[in-house]
BABASE-719219 format. One line per 4 residues: number of its first residue (from 1); their letters; for each residue x, y, z of C-alpha. Coordinates in steps of 0.25 Angstrom, whole numbers, plus 5000, padded with zeros to 4 digits. Example, Ala and Ser with C-alpha at 12.3 -4.5 7.8 and 13.67 -1.06 7.14 Angstrom:
// residues 2
1 = AS = 5049:4982:5031; 5055:4996:5029
//
This chain:
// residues 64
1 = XXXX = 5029:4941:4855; 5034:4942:4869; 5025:4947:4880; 5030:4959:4887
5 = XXXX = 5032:4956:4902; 5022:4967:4911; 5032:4976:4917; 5026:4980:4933
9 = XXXX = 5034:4992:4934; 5032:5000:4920; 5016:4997:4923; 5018:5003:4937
13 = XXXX = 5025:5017:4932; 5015:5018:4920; 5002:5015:4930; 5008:5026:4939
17 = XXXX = 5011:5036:4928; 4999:5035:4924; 4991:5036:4937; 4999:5041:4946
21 = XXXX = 5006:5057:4951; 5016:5059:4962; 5013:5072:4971; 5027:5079:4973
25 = XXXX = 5028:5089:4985; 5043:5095:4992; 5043:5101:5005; 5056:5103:5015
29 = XXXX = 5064:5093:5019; 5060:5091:5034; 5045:5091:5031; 5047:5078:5021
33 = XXXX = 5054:5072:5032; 5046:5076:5044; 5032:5071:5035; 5040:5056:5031
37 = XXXX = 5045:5057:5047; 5031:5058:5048; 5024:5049:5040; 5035:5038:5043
41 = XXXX = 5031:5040:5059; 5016:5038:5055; 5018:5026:5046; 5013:5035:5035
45 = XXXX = 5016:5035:5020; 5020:5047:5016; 5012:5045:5001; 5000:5041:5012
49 = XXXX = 5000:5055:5017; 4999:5063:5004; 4989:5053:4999; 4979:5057:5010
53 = XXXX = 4983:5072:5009; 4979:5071:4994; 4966:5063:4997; 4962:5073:5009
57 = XXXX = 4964:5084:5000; 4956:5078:4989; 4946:5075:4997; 4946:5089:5003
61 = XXXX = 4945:5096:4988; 4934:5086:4986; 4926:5089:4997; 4925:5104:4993
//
């Protein structure tokens, strides 16, 4: 019986189905590109400015 070899990949998308969501938003044109204008100027990931807007608004609902 051969040993099946551990594939990195299939573990990767079955870890993040399991334990990860995505967060889907659309706004106009011109607003996503002035905010990735933005975040490229400030050597900011976008991803980075959603994650602290989420955190400061859990933080704010948990302080109530």
């Amino acid at each position: 019986m051969e040993k099946e070899k551990f594939n990195q990949a299939k573990y990767m998308r079955e870890w993040q189905k399991e334990n990860m969501k995505q967060v889907k938003a659309s706004y106009k044109t011109e607003f996503v590109d002035e905010f990735k204008a933005a975040c490229k100027k400030l050597g900011i990931k976008q991803s980075d400015v959603f994650r602290k807007a989420m955190q400061d608004m859990i933080e704010k609902a948990n302080n109530i």
